[in-house]
SERO-4910 file (N, C-alpha, C, O; in steps of 0.05 Angstrom, whole numbers):
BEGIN
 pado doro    nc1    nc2    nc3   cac1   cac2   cac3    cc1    cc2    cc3    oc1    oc2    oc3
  Unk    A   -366    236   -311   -391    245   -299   -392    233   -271   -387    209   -266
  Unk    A   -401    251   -251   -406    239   -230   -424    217   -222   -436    212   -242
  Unk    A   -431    204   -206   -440    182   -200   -461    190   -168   -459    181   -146
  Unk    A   -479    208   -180   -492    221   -150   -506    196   -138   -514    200   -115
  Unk    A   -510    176   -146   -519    162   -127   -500    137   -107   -506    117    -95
  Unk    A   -485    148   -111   -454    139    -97   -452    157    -75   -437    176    -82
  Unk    A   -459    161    -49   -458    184    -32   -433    179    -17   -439    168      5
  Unk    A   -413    182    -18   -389    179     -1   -379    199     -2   -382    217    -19
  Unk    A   -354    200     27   -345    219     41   -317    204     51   -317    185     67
  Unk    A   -293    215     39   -266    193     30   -244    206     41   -236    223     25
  Unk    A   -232    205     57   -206    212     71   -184    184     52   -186    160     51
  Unk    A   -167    202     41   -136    187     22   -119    200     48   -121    222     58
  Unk    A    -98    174     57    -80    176     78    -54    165     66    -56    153     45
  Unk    A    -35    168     74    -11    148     64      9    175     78      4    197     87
  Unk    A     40    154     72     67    165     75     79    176     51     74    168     28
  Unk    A    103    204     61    110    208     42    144    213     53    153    223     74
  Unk    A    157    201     29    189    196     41    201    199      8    198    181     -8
  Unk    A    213    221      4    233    219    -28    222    210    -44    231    192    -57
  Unk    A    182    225    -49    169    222    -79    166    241    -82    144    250    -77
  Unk    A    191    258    -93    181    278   -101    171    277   -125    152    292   -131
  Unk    A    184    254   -149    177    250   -167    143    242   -174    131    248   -194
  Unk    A    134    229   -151    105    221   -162     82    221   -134     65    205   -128
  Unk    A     91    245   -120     63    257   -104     46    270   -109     25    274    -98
  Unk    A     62    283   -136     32    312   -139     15    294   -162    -10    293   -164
  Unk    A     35    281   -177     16    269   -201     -9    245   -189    -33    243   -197
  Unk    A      7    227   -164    -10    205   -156    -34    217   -147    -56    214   -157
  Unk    A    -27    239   -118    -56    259   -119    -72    265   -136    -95    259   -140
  Unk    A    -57    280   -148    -73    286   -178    -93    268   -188   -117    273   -193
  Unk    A    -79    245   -189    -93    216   -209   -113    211   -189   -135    220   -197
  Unk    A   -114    199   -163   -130    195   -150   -151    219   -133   -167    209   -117
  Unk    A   -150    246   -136   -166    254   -137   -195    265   -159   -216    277   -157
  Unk    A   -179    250   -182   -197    260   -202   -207    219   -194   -206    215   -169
  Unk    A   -210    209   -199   -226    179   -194   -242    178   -180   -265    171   -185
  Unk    A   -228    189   -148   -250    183   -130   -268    202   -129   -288    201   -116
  Unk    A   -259    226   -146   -286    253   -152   -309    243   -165   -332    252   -162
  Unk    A   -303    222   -180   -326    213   -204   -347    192   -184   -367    181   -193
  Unk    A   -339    190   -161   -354    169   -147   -364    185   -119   -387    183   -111
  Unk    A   -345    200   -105   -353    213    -90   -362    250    -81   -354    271    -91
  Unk    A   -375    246    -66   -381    279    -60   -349    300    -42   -345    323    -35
  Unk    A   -338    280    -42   -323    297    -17   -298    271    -12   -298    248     -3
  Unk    A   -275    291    -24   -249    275    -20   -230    291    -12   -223    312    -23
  Unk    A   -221    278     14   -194    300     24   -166    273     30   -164    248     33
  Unk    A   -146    300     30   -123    278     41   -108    289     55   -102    312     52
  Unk    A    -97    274     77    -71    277     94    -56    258     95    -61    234    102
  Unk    A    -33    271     88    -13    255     75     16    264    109     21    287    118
  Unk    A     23    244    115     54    236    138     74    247    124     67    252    101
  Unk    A     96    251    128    122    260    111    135    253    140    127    251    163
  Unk    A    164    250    126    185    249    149    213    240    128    210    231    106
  Unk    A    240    243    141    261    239    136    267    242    100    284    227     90
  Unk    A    253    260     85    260    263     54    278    278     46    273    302     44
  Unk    A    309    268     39    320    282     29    324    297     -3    345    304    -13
  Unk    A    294    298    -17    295    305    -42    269    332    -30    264    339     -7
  Unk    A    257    342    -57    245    360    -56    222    351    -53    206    360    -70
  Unk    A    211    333    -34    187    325    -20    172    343     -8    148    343    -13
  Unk    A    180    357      6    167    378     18    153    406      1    132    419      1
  Unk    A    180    406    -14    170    436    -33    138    431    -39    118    444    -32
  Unk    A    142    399    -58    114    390    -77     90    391    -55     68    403    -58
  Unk    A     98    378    -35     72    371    -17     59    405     -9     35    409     -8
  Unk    A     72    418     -6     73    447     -2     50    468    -24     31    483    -20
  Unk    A     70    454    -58     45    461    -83     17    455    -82     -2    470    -87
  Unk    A     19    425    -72     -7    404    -63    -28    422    -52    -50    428    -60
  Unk    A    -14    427    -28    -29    443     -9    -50    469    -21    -73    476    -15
  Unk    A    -29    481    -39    -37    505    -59    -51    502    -71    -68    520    -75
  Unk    A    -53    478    -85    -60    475   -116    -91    451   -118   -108    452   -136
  Unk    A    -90    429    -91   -115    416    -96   -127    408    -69   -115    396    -51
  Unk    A   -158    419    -70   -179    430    -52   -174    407    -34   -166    385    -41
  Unk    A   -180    415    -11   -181    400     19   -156    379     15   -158    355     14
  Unk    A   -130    394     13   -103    372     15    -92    389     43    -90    413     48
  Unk    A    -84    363     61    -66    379     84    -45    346     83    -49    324     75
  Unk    A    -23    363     98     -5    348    103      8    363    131      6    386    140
  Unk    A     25    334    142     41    334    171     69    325    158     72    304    145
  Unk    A     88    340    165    112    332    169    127    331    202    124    345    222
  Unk    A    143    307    193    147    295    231    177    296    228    192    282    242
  Unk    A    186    310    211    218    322    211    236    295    205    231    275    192
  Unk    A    255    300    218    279    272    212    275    250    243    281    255    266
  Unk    A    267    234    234    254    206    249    276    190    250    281    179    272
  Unk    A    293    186    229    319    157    235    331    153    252    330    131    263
  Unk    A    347    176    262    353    179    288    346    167    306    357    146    314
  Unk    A    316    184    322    298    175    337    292    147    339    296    131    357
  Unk    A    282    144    318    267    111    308    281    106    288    275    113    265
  Unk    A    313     87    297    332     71    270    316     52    255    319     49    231
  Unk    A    297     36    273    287     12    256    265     25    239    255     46    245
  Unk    A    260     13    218    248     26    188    216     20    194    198     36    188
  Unk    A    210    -11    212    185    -16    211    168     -7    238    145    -15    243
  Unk    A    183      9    254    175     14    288    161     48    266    138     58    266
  Unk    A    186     55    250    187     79    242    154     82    227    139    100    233
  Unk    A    150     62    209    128     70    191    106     62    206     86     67    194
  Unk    A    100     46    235     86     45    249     82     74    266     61     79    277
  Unk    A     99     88    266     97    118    284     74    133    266     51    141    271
  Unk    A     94    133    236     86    145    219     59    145    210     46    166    208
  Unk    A     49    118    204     12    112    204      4    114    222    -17    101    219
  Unk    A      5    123    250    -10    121    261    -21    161    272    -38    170    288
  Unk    A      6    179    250     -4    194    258    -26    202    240    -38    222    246
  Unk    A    -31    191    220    -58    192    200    -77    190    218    -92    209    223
  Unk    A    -80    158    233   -102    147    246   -107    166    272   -130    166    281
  Unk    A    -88    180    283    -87    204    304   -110    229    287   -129    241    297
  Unk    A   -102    231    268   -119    255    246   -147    237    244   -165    252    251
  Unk    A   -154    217    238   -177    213    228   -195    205    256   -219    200    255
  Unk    A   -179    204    285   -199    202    306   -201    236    311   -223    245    319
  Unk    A   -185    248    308   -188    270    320   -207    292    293   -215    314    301
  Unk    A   -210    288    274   -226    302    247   -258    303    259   -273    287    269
  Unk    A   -259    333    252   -289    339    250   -307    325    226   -331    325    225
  Unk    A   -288    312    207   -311    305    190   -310    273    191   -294    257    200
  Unk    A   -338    269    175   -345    235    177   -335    226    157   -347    234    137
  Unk    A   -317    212    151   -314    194    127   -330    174    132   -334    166    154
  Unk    A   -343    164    107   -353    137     91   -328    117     96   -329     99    113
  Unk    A   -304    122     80   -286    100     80   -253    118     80   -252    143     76
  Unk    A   -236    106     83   -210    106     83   -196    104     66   -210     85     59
  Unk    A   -174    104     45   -154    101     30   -132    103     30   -120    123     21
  Unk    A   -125     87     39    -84     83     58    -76     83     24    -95     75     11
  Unk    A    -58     90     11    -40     91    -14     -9     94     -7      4    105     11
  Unk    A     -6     85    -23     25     89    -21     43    105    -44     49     89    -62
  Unk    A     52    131    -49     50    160    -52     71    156    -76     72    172    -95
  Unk    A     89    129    -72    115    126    -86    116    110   -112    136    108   -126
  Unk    A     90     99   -116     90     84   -135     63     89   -162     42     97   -152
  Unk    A     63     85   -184     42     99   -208     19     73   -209     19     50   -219
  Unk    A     -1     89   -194    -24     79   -198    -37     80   -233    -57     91   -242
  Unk    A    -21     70   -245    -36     70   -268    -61     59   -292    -70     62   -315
  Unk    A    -62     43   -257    -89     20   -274   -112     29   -257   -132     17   -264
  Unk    A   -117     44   -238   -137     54   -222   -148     71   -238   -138     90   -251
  Unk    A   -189     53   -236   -204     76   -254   -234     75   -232   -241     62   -212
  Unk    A   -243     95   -247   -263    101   -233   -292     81   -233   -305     76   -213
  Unk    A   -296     75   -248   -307     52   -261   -312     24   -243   -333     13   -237
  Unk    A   -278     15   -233   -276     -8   -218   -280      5   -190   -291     -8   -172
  Unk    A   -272     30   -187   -280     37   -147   -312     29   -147   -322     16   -129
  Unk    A   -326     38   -170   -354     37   -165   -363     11   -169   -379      3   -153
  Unk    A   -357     -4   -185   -369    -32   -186   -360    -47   -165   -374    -64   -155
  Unk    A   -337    -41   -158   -331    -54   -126   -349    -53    -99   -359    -69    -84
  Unk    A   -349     -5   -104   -359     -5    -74   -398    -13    -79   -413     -9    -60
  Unk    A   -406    -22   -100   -431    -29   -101   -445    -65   -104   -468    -75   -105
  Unk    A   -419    -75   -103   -416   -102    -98   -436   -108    -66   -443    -92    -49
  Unk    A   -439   -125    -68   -470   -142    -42   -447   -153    -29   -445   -176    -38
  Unk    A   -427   -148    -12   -422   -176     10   -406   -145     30   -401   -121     27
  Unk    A   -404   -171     52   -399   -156     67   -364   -162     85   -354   -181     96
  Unk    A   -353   -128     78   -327   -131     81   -326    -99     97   -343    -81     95
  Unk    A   -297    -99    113   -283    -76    123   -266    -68    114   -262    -43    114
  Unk    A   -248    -87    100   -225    -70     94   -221    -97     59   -228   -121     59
  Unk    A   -207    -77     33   -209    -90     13   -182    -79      2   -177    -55      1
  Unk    A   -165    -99     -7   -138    -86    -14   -137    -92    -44   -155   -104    -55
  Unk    A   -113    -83    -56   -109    -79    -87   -102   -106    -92   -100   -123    -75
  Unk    A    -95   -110   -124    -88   -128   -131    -66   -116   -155    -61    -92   -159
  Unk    A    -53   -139   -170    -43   -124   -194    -45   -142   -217    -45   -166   -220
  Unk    A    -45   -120   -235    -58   -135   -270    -24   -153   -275    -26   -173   -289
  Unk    A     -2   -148   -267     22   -169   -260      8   -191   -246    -14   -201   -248
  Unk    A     28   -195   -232     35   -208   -209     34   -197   -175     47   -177   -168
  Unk    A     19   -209   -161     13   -191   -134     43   -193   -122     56   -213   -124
  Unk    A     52   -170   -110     74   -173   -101     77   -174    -68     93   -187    -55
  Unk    A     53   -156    -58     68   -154    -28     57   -187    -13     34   -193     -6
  Unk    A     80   -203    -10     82   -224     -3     87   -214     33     82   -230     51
  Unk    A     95   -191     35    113   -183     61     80   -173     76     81   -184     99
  Unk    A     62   -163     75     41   -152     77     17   -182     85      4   -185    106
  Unk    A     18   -198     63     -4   -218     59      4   -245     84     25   -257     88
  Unk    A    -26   -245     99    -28   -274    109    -53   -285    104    -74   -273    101
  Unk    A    -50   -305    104    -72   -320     89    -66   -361     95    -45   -367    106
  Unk    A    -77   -373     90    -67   -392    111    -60   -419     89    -47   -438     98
  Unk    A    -70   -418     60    -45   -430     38    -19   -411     31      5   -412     28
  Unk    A    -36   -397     29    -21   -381      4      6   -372     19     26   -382      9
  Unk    A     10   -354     42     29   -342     47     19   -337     90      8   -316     97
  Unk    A     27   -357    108     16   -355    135     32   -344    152     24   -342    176
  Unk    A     61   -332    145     76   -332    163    102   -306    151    111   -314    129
  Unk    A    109   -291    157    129   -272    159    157   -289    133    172   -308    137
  Unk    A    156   -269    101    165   -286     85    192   -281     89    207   -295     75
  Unk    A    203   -268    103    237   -262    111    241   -271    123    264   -277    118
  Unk    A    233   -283    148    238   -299    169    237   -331    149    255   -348    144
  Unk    A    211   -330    141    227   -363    131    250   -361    106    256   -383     97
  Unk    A    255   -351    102    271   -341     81    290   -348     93    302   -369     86
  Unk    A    299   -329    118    318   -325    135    326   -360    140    349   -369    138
  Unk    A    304   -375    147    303   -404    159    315   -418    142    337   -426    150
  Unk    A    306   -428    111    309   -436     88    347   -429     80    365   -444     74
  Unk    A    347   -407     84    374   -405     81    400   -413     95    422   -419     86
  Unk    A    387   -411    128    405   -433    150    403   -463    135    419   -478    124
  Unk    A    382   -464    138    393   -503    131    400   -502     97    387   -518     83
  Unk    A    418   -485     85    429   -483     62    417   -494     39    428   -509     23
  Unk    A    385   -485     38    376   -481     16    376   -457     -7    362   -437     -7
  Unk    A    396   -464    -25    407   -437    -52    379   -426    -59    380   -403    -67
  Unk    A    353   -438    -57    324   -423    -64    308   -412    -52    284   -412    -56
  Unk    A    328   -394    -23    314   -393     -6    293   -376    -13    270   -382    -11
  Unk    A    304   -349    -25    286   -324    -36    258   -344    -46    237   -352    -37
  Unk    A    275   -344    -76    258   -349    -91    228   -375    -74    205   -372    -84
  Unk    A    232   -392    -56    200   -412    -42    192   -391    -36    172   -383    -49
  Unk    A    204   -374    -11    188   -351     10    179   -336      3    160   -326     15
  Unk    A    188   -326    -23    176   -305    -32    167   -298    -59    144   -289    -59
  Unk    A    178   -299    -82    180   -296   -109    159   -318   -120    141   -312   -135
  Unk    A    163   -347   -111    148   -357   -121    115   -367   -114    102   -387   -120
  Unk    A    108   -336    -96     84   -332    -75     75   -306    -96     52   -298    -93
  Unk    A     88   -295   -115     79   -281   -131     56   -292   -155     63   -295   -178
  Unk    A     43   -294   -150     21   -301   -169     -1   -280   -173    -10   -263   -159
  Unk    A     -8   -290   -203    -22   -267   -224    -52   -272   -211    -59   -296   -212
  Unk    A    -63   -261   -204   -103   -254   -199   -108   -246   -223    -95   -228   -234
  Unk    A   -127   -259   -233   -138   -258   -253   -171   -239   -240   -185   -248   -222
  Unk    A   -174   -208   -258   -189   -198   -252   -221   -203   -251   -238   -186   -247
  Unk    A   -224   -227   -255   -244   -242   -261   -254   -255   -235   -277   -257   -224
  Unk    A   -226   -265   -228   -232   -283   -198   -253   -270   -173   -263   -248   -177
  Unk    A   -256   -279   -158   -273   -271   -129   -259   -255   -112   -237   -252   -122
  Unk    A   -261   -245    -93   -253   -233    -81   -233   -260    -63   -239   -284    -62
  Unk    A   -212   -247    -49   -191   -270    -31   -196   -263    -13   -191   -240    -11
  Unk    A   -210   -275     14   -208   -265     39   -190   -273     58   -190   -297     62
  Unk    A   -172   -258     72   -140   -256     77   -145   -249    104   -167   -239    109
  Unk    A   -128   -253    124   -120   -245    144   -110   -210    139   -123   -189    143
  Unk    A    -84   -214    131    -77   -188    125    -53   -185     93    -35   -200     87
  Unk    A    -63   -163     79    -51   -156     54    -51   -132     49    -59   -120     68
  Unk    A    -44   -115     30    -42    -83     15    -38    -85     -6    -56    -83    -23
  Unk    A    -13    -90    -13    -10    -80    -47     -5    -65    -53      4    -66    -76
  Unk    A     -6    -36    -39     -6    -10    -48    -14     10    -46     -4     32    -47
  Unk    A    -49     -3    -41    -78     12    -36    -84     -4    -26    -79    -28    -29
  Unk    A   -106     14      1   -124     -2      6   -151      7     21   -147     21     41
  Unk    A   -179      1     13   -194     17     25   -208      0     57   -208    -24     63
  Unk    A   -218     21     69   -222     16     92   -248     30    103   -251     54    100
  Unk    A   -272      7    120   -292     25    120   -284     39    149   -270     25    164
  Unk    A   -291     68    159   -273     80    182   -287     68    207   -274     61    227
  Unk    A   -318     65    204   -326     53    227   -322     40    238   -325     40    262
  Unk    A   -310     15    220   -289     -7    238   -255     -7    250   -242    -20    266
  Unk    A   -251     20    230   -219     28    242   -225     47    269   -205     58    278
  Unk    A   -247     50    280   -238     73    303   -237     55    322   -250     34    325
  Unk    A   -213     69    340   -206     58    362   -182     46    362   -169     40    383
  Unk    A   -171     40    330   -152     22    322   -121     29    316   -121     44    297
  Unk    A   -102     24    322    -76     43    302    -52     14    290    -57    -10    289
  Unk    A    -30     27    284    -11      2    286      9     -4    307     32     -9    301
  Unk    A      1     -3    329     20    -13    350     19    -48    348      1    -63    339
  Unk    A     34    -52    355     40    -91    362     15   -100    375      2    -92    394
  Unk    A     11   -126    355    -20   -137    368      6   -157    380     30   -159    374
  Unk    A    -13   -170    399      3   -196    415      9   -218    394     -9   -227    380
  Unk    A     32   -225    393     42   -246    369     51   -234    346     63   -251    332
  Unk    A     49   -213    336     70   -203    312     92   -192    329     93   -175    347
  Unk    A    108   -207    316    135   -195    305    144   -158    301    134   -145    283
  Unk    A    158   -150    314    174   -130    315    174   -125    285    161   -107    275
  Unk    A    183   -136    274    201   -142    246    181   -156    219    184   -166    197
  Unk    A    160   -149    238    137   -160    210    121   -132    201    119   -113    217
  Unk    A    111   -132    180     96   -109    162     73    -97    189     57   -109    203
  Unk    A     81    -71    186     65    -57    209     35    -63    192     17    -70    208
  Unk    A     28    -63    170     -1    -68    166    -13    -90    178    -36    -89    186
  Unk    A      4   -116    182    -10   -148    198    -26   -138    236    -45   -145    249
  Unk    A     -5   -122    238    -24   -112    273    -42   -103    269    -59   -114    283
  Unk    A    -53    -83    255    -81    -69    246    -89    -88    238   -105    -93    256
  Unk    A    -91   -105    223   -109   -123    201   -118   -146    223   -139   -158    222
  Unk    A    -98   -148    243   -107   -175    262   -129   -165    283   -146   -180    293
  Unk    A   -126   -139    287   -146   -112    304   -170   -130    284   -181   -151    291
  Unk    A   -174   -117    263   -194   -117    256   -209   -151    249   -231   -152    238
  Unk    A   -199   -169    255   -199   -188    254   -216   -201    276   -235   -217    275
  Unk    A   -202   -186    297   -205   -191    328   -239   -177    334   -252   -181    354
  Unk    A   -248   -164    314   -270   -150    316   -296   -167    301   -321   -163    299
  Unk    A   -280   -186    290   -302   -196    272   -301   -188    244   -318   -197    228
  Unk    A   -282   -169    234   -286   -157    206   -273   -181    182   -259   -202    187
  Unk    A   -282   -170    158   -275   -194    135   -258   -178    120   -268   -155    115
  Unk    A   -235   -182    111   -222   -172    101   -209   -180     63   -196   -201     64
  Unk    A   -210   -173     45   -197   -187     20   -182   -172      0   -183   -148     -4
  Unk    A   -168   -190    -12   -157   -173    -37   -176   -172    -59   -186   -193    -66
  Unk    A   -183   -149    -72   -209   -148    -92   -203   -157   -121   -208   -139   -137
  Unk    A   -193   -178   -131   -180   -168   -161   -188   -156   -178   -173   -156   -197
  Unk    A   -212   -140   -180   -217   -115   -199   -207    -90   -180   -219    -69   -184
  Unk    A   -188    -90   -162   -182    -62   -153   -149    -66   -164   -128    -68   -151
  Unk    A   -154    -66   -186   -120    -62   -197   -111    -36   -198   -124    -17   -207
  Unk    A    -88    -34   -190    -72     -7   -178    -48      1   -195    -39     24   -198
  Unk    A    -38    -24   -208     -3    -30   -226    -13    -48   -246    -36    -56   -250
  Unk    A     14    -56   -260     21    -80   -273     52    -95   -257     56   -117   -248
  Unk    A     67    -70   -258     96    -91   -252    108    -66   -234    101    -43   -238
  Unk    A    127    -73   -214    144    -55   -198    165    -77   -194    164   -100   -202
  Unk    A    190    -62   -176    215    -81   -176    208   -103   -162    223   -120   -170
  Unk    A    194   -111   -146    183   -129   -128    178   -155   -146    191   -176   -146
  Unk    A    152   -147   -164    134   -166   -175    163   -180   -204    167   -200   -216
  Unk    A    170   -163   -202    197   -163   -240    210   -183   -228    210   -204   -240
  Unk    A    226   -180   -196    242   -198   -194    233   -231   -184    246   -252   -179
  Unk    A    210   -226   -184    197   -259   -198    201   -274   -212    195   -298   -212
  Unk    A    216   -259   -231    229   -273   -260    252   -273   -263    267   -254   -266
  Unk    A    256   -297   -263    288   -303   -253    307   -286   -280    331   -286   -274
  Unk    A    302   -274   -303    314   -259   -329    326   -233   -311    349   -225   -308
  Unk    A    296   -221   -298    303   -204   -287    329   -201   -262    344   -182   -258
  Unk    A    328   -225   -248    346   -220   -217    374   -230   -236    396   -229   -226
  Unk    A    369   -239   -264    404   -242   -269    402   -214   -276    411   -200   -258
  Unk    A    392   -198   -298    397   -166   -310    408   -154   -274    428   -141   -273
  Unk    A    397   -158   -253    401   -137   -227    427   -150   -224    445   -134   -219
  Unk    A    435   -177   -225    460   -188   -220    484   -165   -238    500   -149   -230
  Unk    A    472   -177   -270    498   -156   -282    502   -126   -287    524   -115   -293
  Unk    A    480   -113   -283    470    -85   -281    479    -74   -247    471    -56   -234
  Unk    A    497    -92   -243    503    -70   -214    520    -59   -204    520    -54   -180
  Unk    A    545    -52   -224    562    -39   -214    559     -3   -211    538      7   -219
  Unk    A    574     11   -203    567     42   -190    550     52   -219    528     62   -212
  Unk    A    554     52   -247    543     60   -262    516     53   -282    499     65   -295
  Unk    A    523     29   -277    499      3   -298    478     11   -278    459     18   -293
  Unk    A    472     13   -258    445     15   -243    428     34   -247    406     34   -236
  Unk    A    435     55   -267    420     75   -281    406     56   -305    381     58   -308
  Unk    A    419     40   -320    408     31   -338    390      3   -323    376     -7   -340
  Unk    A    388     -5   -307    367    -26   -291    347     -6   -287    328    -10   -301
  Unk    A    347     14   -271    333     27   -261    310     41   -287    286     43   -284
  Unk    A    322     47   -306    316     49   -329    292     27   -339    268     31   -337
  Unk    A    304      6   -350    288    -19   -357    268    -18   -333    246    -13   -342
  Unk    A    268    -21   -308    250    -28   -293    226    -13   -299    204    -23   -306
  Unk    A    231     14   -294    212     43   -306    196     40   -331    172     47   -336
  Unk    A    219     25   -351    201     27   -373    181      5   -374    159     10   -385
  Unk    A    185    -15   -364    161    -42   -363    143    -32   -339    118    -33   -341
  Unk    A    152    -26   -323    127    -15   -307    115      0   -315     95      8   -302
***
């Protein structure tokens, strides 16, 4: 049942690159959720460089569920070899669509198109977006282990670019380098906890109110890194504005993906012996099925 006293107006944004397997269903899923809360949900969805049947689906999309548009920006590798200049092009031609849109969104929803939102309910959007404090931007969490360590700054928990120290840790011949920088920054949020207020994070999802994104895209703020998560330049924008930003732990999105699994050290030996040209069907397998 709808939730009419919930009046919002919701633009879903994200990339799409070789899902063909799970774009129409993730649409799917998250258009029926945010229906139950809002009056008016559209999406435009980026595409670029997919060599599977990405396009056909996005194409059905188009056909099959009300106010879906999509942009494809053709083959980008070329053009743009580096992967993170690339998905900085790529979001920002969303943020190009949402300054230039006749209509007003309430809020934003960056998603990421490739992975099964299976713990997202309608229930938690609403007890969230009716929560008393005051925030701009609120990212996912997971009923696992939070994974994007590469995404998150925060000034215990994770303050600094986790590949680069990684990278560091491993010069002065520490065998644990992965595992300090990153894996063992994986920790479980208990959906109970408070909200985390972060510099910058995702997860996966993340909502955004638009009034504080205009004006804003992901080009390089001064001091990130080339080579750091194009979401940290936007998030430091909005920072720079005065906005509060957190991870919500009732906005659970997952349980486990390859990220959060190889936290556990059982798992990075199975990827150790599961990797020759054929065994990687059967990893890939296991991973699918616990997720």
């Amino acid at each position: 049942m709808k939730r009419d006293f919930l009046q919002k107006s919701l633009l879903v944004v994200g990339l799409a690159r070789d899902c063909e397997r799970t774009i129409y269903r993730e649409v799917s899923r998250l258009e029926k959720v945010l229906l139950e809360i809002s009056w008016k949900v559209d999406f435009y969805i980026v595409e670029s460089d997919s060599s599977d049947g990405t396009l056909e689906v996005l194409e059905k999309c188009t056909n099959e569920i009300q106010n879906f548009k999509y942009q494809s920006l053709g083959k980008l590798q070329n053009k743009i070899p580096d992967r993170i200049e690339r998905l900085r092009y790529c979001r920002n031609e969303y943020m190009r669509f949402l300054t230039t849109s006749q209509s007003n969104y309430d809020l934003i929803v960056v998603n990421d198109f490739d992975i099964k939102n299976n713990k997202l309910s309608a229930k938690a959007f609403f007890s969230i977006l009716t929560e008393r404090f005051e925030w701009s931007a609120l990212f996912a969490n997971q009923s696992g282990r939070y994974f994007d360590i590469y995404a998150l700054r925060h000034p215990e928990w994770n303050s600094r670019d986790c590949f680069a120290e990684a990278a560091e840790l491993r010069l002065v011949g520490d065998l644990n380098y992965r595992h300090k920088a990153i894996w063992a920054k994986m920790k479980r949020i208990s959906k109970s906890s408070p909200p985390i207020e972060v510099k910058s994070a995702f997860g996966g999802l993340a909502i955004y109110k638009s009034k504080d994104l205009l004006g804003l895209d992901y080009s390089l703020y001064p001091g990130v890194g080339p080579h750091e998560s194009e979401h940290i330049s936007l998030h430091y924008k909005l920072i720079n504005r005065g906005c509060k930003l957190y991870i919500h732990p009732k906005l659970q999105n997952f349980a486990w993906n390859p990220h959060n699994l190889s936290s556990f050290q059982c798992f990075r030996m199975i990827d150790r012996k599961l990797n020759g040209r054929f065994l990687w069907r059967i990893r890939r397998f296991l991973r699918s099925a616990i997720s």
